[in-house]
C-alpha positions as CSV (number, residue, x, y, z in Angstrom):
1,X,2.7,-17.3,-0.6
2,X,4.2,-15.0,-3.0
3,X,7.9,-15.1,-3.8
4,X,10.5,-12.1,-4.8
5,X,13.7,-12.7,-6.4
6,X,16.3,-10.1,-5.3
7,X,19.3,-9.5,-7.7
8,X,22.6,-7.6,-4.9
9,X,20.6,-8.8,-2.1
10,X,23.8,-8.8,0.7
11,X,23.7,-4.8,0.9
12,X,22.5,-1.4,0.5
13,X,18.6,-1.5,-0.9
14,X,19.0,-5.0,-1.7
15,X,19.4,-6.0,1.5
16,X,16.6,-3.9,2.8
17,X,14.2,-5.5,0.1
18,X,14.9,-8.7,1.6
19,X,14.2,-7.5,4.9
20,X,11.0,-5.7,3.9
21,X,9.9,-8.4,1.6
22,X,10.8,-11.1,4.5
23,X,8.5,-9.2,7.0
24,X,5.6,-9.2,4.7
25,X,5.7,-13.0,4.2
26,X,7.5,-12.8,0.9
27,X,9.7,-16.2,0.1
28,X,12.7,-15.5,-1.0
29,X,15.6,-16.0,-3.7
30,X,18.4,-13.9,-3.3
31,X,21.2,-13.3,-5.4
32,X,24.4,-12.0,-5.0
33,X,28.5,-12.8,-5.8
34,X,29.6,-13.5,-2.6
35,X,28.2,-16.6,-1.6
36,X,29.6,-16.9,2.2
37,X,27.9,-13.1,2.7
38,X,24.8,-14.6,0.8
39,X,24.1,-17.4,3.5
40,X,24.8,-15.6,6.2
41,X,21.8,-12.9,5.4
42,X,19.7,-15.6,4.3
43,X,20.6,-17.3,7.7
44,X,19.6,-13.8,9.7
45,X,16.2,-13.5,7.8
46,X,15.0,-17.4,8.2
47,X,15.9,-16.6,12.5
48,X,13.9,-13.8,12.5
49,X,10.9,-14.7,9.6
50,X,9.3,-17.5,9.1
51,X,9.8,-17.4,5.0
52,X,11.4,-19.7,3.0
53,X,15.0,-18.0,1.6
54,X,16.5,-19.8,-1.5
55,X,20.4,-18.8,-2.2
56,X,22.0,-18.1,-5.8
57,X,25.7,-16.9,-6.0
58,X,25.5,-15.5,-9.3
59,X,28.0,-12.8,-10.6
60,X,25.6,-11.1,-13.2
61,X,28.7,-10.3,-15.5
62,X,29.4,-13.1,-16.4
63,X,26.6,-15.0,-18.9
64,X,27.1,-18.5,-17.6
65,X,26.0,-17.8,-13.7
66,X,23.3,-14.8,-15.6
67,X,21.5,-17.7,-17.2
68,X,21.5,-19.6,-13.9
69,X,19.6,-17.1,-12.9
70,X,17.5,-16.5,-15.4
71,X,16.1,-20.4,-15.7
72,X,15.3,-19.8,-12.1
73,X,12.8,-17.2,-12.7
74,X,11.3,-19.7,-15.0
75,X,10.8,-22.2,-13.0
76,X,6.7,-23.4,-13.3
77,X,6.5,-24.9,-9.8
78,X,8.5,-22.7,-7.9
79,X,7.0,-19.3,-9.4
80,X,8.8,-16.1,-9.2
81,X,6.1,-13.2,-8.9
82,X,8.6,-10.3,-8.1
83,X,11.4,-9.7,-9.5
84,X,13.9,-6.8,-8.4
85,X,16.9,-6.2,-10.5
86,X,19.1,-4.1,-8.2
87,X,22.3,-5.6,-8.4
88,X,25.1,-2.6,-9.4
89,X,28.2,-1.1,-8.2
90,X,30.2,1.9,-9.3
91,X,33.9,2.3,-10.0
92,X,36.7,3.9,-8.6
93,X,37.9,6.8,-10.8
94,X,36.8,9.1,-13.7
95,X,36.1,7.2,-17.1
96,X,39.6,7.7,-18.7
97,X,41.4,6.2,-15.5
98,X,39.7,3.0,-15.2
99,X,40.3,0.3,-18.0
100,X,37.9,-1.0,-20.4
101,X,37.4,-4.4,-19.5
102,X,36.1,-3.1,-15.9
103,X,33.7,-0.5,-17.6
104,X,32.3,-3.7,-19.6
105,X,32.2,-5.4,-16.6
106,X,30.3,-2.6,-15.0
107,X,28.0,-2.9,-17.8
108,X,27.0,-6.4,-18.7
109,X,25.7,-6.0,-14.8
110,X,23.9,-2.9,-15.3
111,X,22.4,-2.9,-17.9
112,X,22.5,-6.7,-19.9
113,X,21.7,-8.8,-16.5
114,X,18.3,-6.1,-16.4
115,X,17.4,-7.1,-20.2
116,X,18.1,-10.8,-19.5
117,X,16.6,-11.0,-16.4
118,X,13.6,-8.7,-17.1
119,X,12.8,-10.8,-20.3
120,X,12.9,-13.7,-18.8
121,X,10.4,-12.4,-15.8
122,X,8.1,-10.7,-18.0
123,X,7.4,-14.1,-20.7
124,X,6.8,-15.8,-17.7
125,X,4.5,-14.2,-16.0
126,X,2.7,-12.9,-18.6
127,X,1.7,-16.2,-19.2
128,X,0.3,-16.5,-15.9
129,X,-1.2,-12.8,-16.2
130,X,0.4,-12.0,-12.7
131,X,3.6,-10.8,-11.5
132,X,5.9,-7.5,-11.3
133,X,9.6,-5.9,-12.4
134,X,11.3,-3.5,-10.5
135,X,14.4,-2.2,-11.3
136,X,16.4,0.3,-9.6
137,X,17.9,3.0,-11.8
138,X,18.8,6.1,-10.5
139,X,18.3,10.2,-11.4
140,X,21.7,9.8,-12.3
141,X,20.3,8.6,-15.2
142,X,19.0,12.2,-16.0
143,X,22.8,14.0,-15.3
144,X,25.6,13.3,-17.4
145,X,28.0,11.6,-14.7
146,X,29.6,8.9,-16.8
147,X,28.9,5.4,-18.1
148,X,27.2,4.7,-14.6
149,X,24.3,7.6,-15.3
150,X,24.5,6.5,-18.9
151,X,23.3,2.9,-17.9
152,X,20.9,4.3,-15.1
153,X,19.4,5.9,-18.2
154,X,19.0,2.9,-20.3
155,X,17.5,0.8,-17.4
156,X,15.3,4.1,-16.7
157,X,13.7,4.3,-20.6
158,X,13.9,0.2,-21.1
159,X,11.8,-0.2,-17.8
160,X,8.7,2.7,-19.0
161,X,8.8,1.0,-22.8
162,X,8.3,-2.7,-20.6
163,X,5.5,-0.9,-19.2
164,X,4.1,0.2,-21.8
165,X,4.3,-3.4,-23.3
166,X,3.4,-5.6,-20.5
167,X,-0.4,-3.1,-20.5
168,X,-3.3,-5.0,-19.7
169,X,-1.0,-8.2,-19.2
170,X,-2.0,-7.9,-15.1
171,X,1.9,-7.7,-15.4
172,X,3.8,-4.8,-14.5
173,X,6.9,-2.3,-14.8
174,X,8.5,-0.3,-12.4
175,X,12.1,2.0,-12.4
176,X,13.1,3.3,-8.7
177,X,14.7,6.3,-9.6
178,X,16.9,7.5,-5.7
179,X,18.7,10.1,-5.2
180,X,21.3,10.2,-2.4
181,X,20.6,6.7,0.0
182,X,23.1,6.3,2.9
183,X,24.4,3.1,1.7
184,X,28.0,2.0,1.3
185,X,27.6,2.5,-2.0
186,X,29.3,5.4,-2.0
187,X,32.0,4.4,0.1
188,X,33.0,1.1,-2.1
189,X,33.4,3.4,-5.1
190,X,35.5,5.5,-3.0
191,X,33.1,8.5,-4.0
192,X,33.5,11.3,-1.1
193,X,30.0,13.5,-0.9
194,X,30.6,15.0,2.0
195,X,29.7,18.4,0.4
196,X,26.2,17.6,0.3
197,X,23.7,19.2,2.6
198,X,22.1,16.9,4.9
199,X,18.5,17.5,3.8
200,X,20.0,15.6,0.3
201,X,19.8,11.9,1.8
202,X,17.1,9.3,1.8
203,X,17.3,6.4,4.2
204,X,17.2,2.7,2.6
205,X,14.2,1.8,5.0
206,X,11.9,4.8,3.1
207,X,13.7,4.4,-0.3
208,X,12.5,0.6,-0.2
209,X,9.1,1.4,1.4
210,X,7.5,3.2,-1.1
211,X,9.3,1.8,-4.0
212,X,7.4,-1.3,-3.2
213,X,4.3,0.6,-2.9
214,X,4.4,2.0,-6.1
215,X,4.9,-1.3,-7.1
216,X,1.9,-2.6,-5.7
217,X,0.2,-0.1,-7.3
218,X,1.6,-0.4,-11.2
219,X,3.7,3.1,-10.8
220,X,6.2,3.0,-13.8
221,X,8.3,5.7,-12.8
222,X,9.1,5.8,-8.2
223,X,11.1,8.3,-6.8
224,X,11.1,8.3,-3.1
225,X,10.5,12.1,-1.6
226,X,9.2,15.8,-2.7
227,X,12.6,16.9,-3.3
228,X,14.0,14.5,-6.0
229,X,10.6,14.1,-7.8
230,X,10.7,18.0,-8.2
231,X,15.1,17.5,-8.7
232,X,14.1,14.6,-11.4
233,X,11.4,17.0,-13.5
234,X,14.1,20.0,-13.1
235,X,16.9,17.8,-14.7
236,X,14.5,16.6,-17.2
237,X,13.5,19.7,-18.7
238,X,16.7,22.0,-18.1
239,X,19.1,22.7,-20.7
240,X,22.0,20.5,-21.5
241,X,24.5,22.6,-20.8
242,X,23.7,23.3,-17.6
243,X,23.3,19.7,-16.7
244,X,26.5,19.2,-17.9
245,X,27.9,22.2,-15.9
246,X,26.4,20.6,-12.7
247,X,27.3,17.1,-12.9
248,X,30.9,18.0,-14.0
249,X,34.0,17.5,-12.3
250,X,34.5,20.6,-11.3
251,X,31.2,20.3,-9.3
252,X,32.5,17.1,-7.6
253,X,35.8,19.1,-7.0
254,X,33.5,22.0,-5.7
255,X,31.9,20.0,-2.7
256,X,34.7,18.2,-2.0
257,X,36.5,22.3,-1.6
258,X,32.9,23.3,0.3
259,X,33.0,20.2,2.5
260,X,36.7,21.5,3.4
261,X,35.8,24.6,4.2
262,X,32.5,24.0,6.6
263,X,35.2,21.2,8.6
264,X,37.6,24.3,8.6
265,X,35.0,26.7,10.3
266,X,33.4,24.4,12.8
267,X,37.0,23.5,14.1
268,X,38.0,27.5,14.2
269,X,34.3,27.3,16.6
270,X,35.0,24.5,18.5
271,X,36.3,25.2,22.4
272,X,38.9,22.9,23.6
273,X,39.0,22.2,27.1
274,X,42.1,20.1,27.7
275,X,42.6,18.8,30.9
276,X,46.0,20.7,31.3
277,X,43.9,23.9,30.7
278,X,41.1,23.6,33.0
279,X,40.9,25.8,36.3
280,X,41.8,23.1,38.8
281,X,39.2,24.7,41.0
282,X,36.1,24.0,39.0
């Protein structure tokens, strides 16, 4: 039976890898920081899927826990075949308003748990000639929204040159690349997008779905949906400055005026029928 370590695996598309991979006979190793959150999810998959679901609190930041991690996908009896690096989180505030030492914190779990994890994945199962990486960036990584898109697009170009080295290894390479997935993501970063149309938002269930197929099938580069492969080729090839225009803060500050407004008009719309109001005789 194959077996899939999953790096933020208590929420958001870590979670639903765990469910997905769990309900296609995929062991499991899960990893996240909080370890009372950790065994309760591992508790809910074992009830419902007969898979065997290993726990590893692990806060990727830090090395000491990071190498814990990384001996585990080592291991020669207990293989690893998948790994998924999606642990992340983003921060509350613009660049200049958050201190330093969170920024590095942010990082050394962005983007130096994917190289150390990754690297210790891909020796290994290159010397079996089996096995697969997928790490979930983001098409932030194309816009120019601070050191979060800056990491996206490190773990977005490290994962196509691992690709290109693992080839005819039988090993593989994958980046997810999502847009906008109604997670809590947003919400824990205190990040308000209720200026975006509806159409904008992927559900975790589809996100995860085909970014395992691609998988499957070697894909280096997934991203889920019509709209945001033609959104990622557009913000590839525009010009800078107008990728800096749109990712600015005065875009954010521009949905957060539109989102305003459309509340404004459907209340001016909305018919109130308080009971004080109503004709007694209807």
């Amino acid at each position: 039976m194959a077996r899939a370590l999953v790096t933020g695996s208590t929420s958001g598309l870590g979670l639903e890898f765990a469910w997905q991979l769990a309900g296609t006979g995929h062991d499991l190793v899960l990893v996240a920081r909080d370890e009372d959150r950790l065994r309760a999810v591992a508790e809910q998959i074992r009830d419902v899927h007969t898979v065997g679901v290993e726990v590893l609190p692990a806060d990727l930041s830090d090395r000491e826990p990071l190498e814990r991690v990384a001996i585990r996908i080592t291991d020669p009896v207990d293989r690893v075949d998948l790994l998924i690096n999606n642990a992340g989180y983003g921060l509350r505030g613009g660049f200049l308003e958050v201190g330093v030492e969170d920024h590095e914190k942010q990082m050394d779990t962005l983007m130096k748990a994917v190289l150390v994890l990754s690297h210790a994945a891909a020796r290994t199962m290159v010397q079996r000639r089996r096995g697969a990486i997928l790490n979930v960036s983001s098409l932030a990584g194309y816009t120019t929204a601070g050191p979060y898109a800056a990491s996206k697009s490190w773990v977005t170009v490290f994962t196509e040159s691992l690709a290109m080295e693992l080839k005819g290894t039988g090993v593989t390479a994958t980046a997810l690349l999502p847009g906008f997935v109604q997670t809590e993501f947003h919400e824990r970063a205190s990040m308000s997008m209720d200026g975006l149309p509806r159409i904008t938002w992927l559900k975790a269930p589809f996100v995860v779905e085909q970014a395992l197929k691609d998988t499957a099938r070697g894909t280096v580069l997934s991203i889920p949906s019509v709209t945001y492969r033609t959104a990622g080729e557009v913000s590839r090839i525009a010009p800078r400055p107008l990728v800096r225009a749109m990712t600015s803060q005065s875009w954010y500050q521009h949905l957060q005026r539109r989102a305003v407004k459309r509340s404004r008009r459907k209340a001016s719309r909305r018919k109130l029928h308080a009971p004080w109001e109503r004709d007694p005789e209807q």
